[in-house]
SEROGU-741760 format. One record per residue (C-alpha): z, y, x; residue in three letters. Coordinates in Angstrom, 2 decimals, padded with zeros to 5 digits. Layout:
+---------+---------+---------+-------+
:       Z :       Y :       X : numar :
+---------+---------+---------+-------+
:       Z :       Y :       X :   ALA :
...
+---------+---------+---------+-------+
This chain:
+---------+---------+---------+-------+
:       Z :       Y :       X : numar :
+---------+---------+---------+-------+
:  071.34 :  015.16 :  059.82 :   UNK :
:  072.11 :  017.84 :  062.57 :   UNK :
:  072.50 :  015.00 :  065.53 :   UNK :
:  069.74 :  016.44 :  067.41 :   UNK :
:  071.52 :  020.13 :  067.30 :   UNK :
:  074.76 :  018.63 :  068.48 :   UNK :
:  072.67 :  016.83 :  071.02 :   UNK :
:  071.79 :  020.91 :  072.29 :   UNK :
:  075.19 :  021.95 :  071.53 :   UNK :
:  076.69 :  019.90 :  073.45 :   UNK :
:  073.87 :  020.12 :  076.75 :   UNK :
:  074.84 :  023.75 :  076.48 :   UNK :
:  071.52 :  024.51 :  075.17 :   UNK :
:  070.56 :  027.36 :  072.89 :   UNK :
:  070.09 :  026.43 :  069.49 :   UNK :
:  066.64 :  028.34 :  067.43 :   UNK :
:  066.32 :  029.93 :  064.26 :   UNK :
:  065.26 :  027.03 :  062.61 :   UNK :
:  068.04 :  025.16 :  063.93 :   UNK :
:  070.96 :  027.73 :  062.53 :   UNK :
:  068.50 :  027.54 :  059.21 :   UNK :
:  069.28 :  024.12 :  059.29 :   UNK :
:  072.94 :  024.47 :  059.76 :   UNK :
:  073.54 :  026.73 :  057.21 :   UNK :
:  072.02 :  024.38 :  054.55 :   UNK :
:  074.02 :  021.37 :  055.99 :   UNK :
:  076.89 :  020.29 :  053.69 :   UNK :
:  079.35 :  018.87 :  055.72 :   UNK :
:  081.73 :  022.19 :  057.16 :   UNK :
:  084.08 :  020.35 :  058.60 :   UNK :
:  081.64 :  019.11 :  060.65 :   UNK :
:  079.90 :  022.63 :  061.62 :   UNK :
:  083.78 :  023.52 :  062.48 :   UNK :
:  083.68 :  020.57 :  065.04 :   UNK :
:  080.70 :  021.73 :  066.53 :   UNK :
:  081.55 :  025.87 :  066.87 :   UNK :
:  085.39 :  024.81 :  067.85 :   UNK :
:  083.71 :  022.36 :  070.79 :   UNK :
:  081.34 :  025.69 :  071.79 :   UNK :
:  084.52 :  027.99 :  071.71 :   UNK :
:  087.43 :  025.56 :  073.84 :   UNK :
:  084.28 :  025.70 :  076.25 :   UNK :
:  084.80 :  029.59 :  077.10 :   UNK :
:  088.82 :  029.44 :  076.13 :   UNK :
:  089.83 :  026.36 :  077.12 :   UNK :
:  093.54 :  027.12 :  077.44 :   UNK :
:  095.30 :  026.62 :  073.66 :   UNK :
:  095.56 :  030.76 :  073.78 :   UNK :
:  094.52 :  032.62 :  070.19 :   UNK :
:  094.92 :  036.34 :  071.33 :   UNK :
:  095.85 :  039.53 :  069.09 :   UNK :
:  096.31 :  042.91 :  069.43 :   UNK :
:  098.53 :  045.83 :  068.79 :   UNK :
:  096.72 :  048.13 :  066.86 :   UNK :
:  096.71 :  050.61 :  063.91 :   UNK :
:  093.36 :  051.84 :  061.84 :   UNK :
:  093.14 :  055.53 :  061.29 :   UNK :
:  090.97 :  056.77 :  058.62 :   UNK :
:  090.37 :  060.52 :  059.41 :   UNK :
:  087.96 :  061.32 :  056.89 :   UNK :
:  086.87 :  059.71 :  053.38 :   UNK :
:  084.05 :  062.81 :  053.13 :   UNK :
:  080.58 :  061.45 :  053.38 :   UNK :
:  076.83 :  062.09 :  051.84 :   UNK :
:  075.84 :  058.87 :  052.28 :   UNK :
:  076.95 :  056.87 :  049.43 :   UNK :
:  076.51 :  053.29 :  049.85 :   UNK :
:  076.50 :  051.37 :  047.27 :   UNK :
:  078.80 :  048.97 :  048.54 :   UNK :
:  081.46 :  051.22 :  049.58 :   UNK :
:  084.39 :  052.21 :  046.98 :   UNK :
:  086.01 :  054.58 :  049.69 :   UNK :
:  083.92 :  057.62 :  050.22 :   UNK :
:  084.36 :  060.85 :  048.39 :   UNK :
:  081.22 :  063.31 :  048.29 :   UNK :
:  081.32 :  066.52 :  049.58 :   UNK :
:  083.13 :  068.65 :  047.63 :   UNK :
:  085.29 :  065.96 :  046.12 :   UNK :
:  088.78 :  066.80 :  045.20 :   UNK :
:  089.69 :  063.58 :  046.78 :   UNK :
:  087.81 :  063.98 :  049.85 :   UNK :
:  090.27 :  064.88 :  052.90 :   UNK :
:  090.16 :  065.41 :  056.39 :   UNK :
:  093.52 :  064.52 :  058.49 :   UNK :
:  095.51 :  066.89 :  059.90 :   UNK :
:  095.62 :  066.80 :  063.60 :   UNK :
:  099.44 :  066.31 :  063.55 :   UNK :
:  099.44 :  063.72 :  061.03 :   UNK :
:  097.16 :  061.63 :  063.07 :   UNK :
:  099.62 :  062.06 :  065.80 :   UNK :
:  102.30 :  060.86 :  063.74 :   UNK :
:  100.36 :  057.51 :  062.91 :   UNK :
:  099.72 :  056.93 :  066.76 :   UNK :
:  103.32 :  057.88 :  067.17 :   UNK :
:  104.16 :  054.86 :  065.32 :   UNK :
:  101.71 :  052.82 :  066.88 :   UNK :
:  103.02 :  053.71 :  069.99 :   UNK :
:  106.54 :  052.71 :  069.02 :   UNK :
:  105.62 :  049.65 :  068.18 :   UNK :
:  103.32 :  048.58 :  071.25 :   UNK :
:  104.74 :  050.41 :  074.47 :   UNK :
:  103.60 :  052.25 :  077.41 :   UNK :
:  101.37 :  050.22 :  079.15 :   UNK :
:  098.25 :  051.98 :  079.89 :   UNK :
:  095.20 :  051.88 :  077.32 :   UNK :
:  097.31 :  049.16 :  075.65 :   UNK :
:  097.34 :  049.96 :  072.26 :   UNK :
:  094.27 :  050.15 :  070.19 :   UNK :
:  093.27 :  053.12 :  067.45 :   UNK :
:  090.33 :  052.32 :  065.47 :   UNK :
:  089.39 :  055.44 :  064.27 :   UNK :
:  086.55 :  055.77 :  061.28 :   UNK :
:  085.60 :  057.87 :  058.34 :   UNK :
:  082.61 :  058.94 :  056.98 :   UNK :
:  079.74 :  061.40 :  057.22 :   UNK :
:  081.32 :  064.82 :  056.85 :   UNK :
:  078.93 :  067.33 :  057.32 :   UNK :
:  081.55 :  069.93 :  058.32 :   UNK :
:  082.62 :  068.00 :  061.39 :   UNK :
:  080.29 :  068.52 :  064.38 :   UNK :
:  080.83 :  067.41 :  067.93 :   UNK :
:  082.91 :  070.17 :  068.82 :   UNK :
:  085.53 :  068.31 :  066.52 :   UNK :
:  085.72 :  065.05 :  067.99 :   UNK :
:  085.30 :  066.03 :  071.60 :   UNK :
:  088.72 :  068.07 :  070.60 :   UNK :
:  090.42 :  065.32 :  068.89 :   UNK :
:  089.75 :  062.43 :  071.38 :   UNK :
:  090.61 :  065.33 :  074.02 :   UNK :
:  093.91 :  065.77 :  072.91 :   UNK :
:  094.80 :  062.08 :  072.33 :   UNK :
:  093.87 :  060.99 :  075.58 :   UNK :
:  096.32 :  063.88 :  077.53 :   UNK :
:  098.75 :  063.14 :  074.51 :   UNK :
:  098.91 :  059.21 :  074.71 :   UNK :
:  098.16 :  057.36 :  078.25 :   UNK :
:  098.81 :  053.89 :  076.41 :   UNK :
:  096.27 :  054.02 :  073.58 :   UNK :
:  092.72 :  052.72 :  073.92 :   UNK :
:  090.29 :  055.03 :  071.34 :   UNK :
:  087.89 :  052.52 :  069.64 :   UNK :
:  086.38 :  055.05 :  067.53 :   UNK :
:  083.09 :  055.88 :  065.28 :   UNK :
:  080.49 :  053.48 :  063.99 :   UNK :
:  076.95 :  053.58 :  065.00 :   UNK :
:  075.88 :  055.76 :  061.74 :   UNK :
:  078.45 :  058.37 :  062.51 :   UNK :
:  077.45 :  058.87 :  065.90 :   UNK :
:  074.28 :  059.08 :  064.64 :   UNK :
:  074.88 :  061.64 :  062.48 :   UNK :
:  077.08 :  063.68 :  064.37 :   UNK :
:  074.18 :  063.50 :  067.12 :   UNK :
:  071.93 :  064.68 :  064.56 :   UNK :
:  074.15 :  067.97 :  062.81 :   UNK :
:  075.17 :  068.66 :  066.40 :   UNK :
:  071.47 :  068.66 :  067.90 :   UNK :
:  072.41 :  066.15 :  070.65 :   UNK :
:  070.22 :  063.31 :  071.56 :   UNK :
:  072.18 :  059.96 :  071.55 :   UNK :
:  072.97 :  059.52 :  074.78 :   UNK :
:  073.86 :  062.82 :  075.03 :   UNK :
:  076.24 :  062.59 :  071.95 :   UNK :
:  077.77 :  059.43 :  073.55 :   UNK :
:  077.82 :  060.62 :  076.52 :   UNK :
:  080.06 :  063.95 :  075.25 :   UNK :
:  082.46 :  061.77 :  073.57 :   UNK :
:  082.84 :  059.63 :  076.01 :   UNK :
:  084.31 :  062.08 :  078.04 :   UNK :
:  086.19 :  063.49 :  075.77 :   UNK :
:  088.46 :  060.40 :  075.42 :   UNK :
:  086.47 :  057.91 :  073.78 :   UNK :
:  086.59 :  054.32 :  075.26 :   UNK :
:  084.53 :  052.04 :  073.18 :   UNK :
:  082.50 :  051.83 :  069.91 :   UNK :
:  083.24 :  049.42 :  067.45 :   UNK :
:  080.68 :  047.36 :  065.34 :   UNK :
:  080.94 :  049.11 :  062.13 :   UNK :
:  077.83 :  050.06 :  059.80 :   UNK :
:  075.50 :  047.16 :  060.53 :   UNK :
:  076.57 :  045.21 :  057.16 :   UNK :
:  072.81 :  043.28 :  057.43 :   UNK :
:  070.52 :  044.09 :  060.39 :   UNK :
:  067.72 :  044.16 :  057.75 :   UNK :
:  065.82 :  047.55 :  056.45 :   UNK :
:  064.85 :  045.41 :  052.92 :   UNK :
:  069.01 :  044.86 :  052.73 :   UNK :
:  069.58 :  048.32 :  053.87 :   UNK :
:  067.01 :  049.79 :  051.63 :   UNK :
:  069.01 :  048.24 :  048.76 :   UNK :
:  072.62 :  048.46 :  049.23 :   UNK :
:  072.27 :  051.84 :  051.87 :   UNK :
:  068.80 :  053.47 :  051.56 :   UNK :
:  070.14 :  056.61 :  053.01 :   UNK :
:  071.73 :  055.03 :  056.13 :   UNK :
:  070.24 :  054.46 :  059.63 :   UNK :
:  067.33 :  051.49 :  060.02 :   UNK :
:  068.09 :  048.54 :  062.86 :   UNK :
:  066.75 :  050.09 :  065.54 :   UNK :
:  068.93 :  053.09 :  065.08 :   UNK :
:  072.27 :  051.02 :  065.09 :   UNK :
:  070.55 :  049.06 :  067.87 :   UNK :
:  070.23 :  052.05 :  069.45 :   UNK :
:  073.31 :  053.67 :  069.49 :   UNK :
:  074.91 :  050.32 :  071.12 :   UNK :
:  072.18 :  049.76 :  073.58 :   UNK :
:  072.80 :  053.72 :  074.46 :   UNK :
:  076.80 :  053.03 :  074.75 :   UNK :
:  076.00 :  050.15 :  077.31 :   UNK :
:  073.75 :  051.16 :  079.14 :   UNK :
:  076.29 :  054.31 :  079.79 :   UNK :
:  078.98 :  051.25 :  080.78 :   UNK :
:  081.06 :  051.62 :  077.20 :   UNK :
:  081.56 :  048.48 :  075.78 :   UNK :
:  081.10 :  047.97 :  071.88 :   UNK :
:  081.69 :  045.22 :  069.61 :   UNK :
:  079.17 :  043.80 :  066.31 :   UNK :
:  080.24 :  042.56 :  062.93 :   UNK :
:  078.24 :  041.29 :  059.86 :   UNK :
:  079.25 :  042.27 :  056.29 :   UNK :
:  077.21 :  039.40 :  054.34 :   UNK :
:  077.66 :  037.68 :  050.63 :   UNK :
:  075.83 :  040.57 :  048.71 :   UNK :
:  071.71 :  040.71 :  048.37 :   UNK :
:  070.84 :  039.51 :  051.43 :   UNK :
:  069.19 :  035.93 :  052.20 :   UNK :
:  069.99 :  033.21 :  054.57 :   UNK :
:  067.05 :  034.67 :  056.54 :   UNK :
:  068.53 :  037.94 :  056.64 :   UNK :
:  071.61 :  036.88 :  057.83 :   UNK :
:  069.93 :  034.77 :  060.72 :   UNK :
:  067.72 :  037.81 :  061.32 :   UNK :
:  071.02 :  039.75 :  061.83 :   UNK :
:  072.43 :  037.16 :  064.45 :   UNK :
:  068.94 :  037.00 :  066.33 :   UNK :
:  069.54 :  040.79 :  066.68 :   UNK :
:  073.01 :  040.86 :  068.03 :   UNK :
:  072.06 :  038.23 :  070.08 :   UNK :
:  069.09 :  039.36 :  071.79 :   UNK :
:  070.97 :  042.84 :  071.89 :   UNK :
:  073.50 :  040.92 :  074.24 :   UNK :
:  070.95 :  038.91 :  075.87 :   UNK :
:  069.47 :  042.78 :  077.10 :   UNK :
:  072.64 :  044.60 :  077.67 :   UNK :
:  075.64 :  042.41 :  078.13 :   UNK :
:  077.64 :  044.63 :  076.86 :   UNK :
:  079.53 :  043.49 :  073.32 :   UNK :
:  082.93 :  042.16 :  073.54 :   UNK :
:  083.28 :  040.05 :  070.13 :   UNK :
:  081.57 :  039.37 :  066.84 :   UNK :
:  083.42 :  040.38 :  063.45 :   UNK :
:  082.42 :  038.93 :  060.38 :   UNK :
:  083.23 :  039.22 :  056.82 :   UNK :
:  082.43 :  039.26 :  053.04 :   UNK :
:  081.62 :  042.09 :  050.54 :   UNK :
:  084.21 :  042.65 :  048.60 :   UNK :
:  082.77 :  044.13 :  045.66 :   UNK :
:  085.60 :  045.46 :  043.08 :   UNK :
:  085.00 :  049.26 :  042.18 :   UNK :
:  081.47 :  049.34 :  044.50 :   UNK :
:  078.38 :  050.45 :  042.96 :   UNK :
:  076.90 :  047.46 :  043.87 :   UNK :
:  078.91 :  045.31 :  042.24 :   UNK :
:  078.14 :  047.36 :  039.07 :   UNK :
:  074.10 :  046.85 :  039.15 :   UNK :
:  073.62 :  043.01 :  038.91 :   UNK :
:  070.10 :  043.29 :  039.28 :   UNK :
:  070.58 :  043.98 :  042.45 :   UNK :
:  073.53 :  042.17 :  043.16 :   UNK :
:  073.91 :  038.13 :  042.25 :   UNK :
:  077.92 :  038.95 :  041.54 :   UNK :
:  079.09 :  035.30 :  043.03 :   UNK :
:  081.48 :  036.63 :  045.58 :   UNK :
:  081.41 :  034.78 :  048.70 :   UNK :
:  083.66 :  031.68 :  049.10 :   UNK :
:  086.18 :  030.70 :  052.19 :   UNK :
:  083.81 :  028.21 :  052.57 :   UNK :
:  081.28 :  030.41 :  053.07 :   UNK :
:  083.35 :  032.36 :  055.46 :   UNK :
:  083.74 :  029.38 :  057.86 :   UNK :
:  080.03 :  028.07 :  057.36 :   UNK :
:  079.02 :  031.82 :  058.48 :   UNK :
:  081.62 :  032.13 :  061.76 :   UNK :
:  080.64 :  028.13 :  062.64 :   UNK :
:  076.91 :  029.49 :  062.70 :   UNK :
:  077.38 :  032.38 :  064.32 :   UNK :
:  079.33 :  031.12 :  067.20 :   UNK :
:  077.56 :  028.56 :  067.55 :   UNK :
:  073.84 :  030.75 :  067.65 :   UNK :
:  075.39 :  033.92 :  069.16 :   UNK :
:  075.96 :  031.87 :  072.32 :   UNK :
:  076.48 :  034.82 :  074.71 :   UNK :
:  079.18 :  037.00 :  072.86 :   UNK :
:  082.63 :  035.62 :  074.12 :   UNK :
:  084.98 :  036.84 :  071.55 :   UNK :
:  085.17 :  035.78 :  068.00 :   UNK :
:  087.86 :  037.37 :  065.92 :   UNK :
:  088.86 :  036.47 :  062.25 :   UNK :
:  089.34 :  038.48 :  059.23 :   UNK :
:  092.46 :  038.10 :  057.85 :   UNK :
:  091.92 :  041.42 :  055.92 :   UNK :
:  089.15 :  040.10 :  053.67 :   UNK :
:  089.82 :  036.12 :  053.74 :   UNK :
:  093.26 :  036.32 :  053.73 :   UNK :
:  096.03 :  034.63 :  056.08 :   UNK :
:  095.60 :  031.38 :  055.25 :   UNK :
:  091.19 :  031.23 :  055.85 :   UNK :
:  091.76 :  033.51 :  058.94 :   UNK :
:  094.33 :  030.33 :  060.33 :   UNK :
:  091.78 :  027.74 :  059.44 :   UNK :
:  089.10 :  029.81 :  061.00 :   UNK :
:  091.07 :  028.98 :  064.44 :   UNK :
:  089.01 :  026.06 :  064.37 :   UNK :
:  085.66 :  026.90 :  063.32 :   UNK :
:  085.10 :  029.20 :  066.38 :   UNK :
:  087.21 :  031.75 :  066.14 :   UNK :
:  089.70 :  032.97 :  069.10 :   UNK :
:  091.20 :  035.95 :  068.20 :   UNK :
:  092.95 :  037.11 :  065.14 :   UNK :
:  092.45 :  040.51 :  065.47 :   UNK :
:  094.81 :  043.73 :  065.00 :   UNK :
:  098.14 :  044.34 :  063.66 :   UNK :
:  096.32 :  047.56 :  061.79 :   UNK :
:  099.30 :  048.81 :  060.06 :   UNK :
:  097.44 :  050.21 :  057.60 :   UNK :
:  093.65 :  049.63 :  056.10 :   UNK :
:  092.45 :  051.93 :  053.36 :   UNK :
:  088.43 :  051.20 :  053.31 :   UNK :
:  088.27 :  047.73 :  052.34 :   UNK :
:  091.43 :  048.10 :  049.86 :   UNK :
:  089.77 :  050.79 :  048.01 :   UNK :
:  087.49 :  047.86 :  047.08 :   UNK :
:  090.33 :  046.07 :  045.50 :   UNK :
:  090.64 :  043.41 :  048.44 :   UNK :
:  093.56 :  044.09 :  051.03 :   UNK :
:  095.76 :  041.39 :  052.51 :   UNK :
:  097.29 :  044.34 :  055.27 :   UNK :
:  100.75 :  044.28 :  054.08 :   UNK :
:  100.89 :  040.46 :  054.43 :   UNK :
:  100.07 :  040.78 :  058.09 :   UNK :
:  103.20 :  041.66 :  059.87 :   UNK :
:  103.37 :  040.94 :  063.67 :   UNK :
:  105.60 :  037.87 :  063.32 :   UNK :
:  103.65 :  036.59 :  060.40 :   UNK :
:  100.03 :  037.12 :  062.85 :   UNK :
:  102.08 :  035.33 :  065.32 :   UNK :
:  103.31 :  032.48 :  063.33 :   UNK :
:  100.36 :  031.36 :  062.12 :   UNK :
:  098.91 :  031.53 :  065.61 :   UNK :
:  101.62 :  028.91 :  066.82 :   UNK :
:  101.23 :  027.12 :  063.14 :   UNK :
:  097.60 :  026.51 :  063.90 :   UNK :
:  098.56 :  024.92 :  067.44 :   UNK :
:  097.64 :  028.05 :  069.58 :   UNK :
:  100.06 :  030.26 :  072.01 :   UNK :
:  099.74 :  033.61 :  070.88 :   UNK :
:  098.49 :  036.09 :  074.10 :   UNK :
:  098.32 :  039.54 :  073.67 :   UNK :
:  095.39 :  041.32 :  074.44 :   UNK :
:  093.84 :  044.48 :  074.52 :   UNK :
:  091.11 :  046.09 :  073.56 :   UNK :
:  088.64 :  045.02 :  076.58 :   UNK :
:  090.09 :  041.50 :  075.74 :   UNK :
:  092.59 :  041.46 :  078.94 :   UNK :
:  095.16 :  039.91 :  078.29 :   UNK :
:  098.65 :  042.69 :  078.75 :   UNK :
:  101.89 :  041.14 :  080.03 :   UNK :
+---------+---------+---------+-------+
């Protein structure tokens, strides 16, 4: 019975570890998607399910690192690897821009690749440079945590100091890429040679604290334990609880076709994680990580259908139109060309929500 959590649920009271333990073990989902949809019509009351108009941009696929669980990375020296051509980035923003409008730091670019050791700050500070003067309307949500890190580190910068550079070269926020499990023992395993926790923490706390807003996401359903997952959410949320400053909470499943880690199953337990499993995990999390406003969904991994019926297990935004996603796919798992703008908004409206459009600070643009 979880009558005593719903008692603290509903007195606006912070649930514990134990308690989100508890929930994630209890086998009734439905009702965890009563509990997390009560928490979230308390922030958004209004029947609104925002979006945005967005387009990912992979500029590199040249990184060291070599994650186990990653299937789109080419190592240095690859004849696969690429970087993107200035110009051929503008053309993708072109289209972005055709497709969202003028409207000032309206359109969102979330820009990623991977650790290239040929690309040093001097690079980025030119490419966020030249978007920025080229295109008012776009909002540059660029770089995870580890490739800040390492472009502080090749570049000699400390992290503020990297931040701090690219910040005013044209970059507006961080996104929550490259914490997969807030756990060194997970990290050890499916990342050994990535940052620890503190160093993702790190970057984020660094990005606030310089008034940059940033966003955190959870890639679970691989070696990690129900522990490790709840150790995860107790770090975003006391993260929050210091700085304030994360806008939404993005989580998804490992999708594990052509990974490494889906190779070794001594490692790995090879039972990909379920929708149910999906909505059990955003139910918990919204209901633990009680001071992050934004959830959105992941219609890239779950598919349409999940990312609808997560509209009522907590979720209140369905993310970005993306146009295009090419790290996930390379796993095998891609539901981007389903996801047309009139398909995000009918199943908005089909879930009993008025689509809002948003941007990336989650205001809403007319």
């Amino acid at each position: 019975m979880i009558d005593e959590i719903a008692e603290k649920v509903d007195a606006e009271e912070r649930i514990t570890v134990e308690d989100a333990r508890r929930l994630m073990a209890h086998p009734n989902v439905t009702e965890l998607g009563m509990l997390a949809d009560a928490v979230r019509r308390r922030r958004w009351p209004d029947d609104v399910v925002t979006y945005n108009i967005g387009r990912n941009i992979n500029y590199t696929n040249v990184c060291w690192v070599r994650c186990d669980f990653c299937a789109f990375y080419r190592p240095p020296g690859s004849g696969e690897g690429y970087v993107l051509p200035r110009e051929q980035i503008f053309r993708k923003i072109d289209e972005l821009v055709a497709a969202g409008g003028q409207t000032p730091k309206s359109n969102e670019i979330l820009m990623q690749g991977g650790l290239n050791p040929k690309l040093r700050i001097d690079y980025y500070e030119e490419l966020f440079s030249s978007i920025r003067e080229r295109y008012p309307s776009v909002h540059q949500h660029c770089l995870s945590a580890t490739e800040i890190i390492y472009v502080a580190h090749i570049s000699r910068l400390t992290i503020p100091d990297c931040i701090r550079r690219l910040r005013d070269a044209g970059l507006d926020s961080i996104p929550g890429a490259g914490a997969e499990i807030l756990s060194d023992d997970v990290r050890n395993i499916i990342g050994f040679r990535k940052d620890r926790v503190h160093e993702w923490l790190a970057v984020h706390r660094a990005a606030h604290e310089l008034g940059m807003h940033t966003t955190a996401t959870m890639m679970y359903g691989h070696v990690e334990s129900v522990d490790q997952r709840l150790e995860h959410l107790k770090h975003i949320r006391d993260l929050q609880d210091d700085t304030g400053g994360l806008t939404a909470f993005i989580a998804w499943n490992f999708q594990p076709d052509d990974t490494d880690l889906a190779a070794d199953n001594a490692r790995w337990n090879g039972r990909v994680a379920t929708g149910y499993d999906y909505l059990r995990t955003i139910a918990v999390s919204r209901l633990f990580l009680d001071n992050i406003p934004s959830f959105q969904a992941s219609w890239v991994t779950q598919g349409p259908k999940i990312a609808q019926v997560g509209l009522k297990y907590g979720v209140n935004d369905f993310g970005s139109t993306m146009m295009e996603e090419n790290v996930v796919s390379a796993a095998g798992t891609s539901h981007t060309n389903e996801m047309t703008l009139p398909t995000m908004l009918r199943l908005i409206r089909g879930a009993g929500y008025r689509p809002a459009r948003r941007n990336t600070r989650y205001e809403m643009v007319n």
